[in-house]
N, C-alpha and C positions, 0 to 999 in steps of 0.2 A: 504493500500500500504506500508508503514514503516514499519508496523508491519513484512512484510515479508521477511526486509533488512535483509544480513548478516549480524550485529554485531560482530561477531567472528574472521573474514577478520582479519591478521596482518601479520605482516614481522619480520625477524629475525632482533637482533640490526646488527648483523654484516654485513646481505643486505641491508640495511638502509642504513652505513655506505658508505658500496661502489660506494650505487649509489646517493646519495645526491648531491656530489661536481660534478658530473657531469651534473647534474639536475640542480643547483642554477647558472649555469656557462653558461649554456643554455638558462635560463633566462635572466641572466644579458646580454647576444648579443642580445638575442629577445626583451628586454626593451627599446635598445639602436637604433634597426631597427625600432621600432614603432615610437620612437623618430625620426628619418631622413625621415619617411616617413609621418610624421606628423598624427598620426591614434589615437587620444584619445583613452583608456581605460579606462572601468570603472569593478571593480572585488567588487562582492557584495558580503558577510559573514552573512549570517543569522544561526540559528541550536537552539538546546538548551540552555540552561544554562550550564555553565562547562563543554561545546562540547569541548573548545579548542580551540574558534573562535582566541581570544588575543594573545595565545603561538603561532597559526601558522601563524599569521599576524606579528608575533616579528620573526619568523624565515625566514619568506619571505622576508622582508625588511633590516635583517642584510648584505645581500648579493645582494642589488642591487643597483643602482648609485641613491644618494639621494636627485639628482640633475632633477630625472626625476618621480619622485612618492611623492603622499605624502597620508598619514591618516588620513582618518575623521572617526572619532567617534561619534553615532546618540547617543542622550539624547531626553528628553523629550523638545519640545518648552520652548524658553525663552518666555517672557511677549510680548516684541517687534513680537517675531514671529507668533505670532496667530493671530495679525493684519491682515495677510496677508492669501493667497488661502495656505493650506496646503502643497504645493509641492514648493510653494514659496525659502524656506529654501531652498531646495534639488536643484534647478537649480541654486543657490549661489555656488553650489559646485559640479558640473561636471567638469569634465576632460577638461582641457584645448587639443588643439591639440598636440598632440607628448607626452601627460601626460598619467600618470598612476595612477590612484585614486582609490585606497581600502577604503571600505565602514564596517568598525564595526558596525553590524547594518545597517538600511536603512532605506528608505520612505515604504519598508514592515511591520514595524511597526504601521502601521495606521491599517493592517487589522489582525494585529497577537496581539501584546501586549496589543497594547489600545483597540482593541478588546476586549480580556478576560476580560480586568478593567473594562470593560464599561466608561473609558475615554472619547470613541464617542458613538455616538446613532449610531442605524443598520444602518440608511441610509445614515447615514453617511462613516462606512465601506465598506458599498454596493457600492455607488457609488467612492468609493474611487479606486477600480477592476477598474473603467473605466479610470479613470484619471492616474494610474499606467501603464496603458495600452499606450495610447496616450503618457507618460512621454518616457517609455523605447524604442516608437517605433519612437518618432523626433528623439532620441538621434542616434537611429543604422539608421537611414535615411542620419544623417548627418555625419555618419560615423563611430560610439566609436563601439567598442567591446564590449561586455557586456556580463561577466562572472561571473554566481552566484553558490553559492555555501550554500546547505543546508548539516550543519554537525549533523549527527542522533546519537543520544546514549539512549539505555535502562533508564527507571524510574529507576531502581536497581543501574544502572552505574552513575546516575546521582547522587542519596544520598550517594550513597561514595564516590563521591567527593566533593559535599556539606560538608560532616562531616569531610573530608580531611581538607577541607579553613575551618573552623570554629573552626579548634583545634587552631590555631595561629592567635593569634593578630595582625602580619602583612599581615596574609593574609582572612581573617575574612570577611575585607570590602567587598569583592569582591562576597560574597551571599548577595544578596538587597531584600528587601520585594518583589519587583517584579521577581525575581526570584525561591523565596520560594511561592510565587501565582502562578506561572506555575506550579512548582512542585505539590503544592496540589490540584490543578484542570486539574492535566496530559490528563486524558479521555478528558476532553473537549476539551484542546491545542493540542491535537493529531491531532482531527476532524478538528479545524481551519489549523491547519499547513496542512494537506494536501487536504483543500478545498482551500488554499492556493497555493499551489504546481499546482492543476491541472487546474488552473483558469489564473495562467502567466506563464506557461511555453510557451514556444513560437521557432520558427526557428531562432530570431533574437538574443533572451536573454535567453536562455533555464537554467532550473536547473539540477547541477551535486549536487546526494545526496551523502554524502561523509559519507562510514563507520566508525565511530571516535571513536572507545572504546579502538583501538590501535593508541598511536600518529605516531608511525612509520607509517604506512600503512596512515593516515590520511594525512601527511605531502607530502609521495610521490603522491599520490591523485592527490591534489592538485597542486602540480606542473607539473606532466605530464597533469593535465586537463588545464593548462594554457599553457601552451607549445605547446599543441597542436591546442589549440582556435587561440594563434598568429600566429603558425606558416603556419598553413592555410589561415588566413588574407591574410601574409605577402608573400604567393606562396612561401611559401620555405620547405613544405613538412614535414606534421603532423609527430611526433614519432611512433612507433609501442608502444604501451602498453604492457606490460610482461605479462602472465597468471597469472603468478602468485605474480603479483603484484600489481596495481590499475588498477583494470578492469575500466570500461566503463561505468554505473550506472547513466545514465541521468534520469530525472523525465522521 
């Protein structure tokens, strides 16, 4: 299925330009109405390595009321957290009502990364599909919106920008062992990623795969796929999508 995404998809800088401020502007009222109507949100960012998940989570957030969102960043369990049922952590940090919670990473890291590590045993990923299942579907029971978002980039695309962060010391940290182990076991994380994809997608939490080898095109993506997820909540009447600009692209 990935393999037959367009990667190529982008936008001119100067369409970009024009239509951003009116995009981030849209957000920031539809942030504000989720907030008065009390509707948790939760917007999940999974994709490759050096998709670009970080830059367009730094550009979503520059532009919206910081009073009403905030960022978790998934790591690996502390000591304390393995104590507990694996999903444990993750219901520490849902969306409060009237919140907006972006997820760098997510509790799909039980059947993607620690996965490939072999971190957990099969049966343990296995059943993990079930309990991801039951997590995602209390949460839209009780009302959050729940909008993810896988960003896809080529093996090719991904080592030039690996070799991009690695020429500089300040930005070097940001290739990790675990990301250079996706890279060189791609074939494999391919297959997980999208026995992944077709295993929770769902009506309530569905994935939008977001074309990322262009940031322009990727940034707009993602804002008209959020824009439009709220503004259907909200009965206030999804956008039109441009043709030629971020199609439609759900799992």
């Amino acid at each position: 299925m990935l393999e037959h995404i367009d990667l190529d998809l982008s936008l001119s800088k100067d369409e970009y330009k024009a239509r951003l401020p009116g995009l981030q502007q849209r957000l920031y009222d539809l942030e504000h109405a989720a907030y008065q109507a009390r509707i948790p949100v939760a917007v999940v960012f999974e994709g490759w390595a050096a998709a670009g998940k970080g830059s367009t989570i730094q550009l979503l957030t520059t532009r919206l009321d910081a009073r009403g969102f905030r960022v978790v960043f998934v790591a690996p369990p502390r000591t304390v957290e393995t104590h507990y049922p694996w999903l444990w952590r993750f219901w520490q940090k849902v969306p409060a009502y009237g919140q907006m919670v972006i997820y760098d990473t997510s509790w799909y890291r039980r059947v993607l990364i620690d996965r490939l590590n072999a971190v957990v045993r099969p049966r343990e990923w296995e059943r993990a599909y079930q309990d991801i299942a039951d997590f995602e579907e209390q949460l839209a029971a009780d009302g959050t919106v729940i909008i993810k978002f896988w960003m896809q980039i080529s093996k090719k695309e991904q080592r030039k920008r690996f070799k991009k962060l690695l020429r500089h010391k300040l930005t070097s940290w940001q290739v990790t062992d675990e990301d250079a182990a996706q890279h060189a076991s791609h074939r494999t994380y391919l297959e997980i990623v999208e026995e992944m994809l077709a295993r929770t997608d769902s009506p309530h939490a569905p994935w939008t795969i977001v074309e990322s080898t262009d940031r322009y095109y990727t940034r707009v993506k993602v804002y008209e796929t959020m824009i439009r997820a709220l503004s259907e909540r909200l009965d206030d009447g999804p956008i039109k999508l441009s043709a030629s600009g971020a199609g439609s692209g759900q799992a």
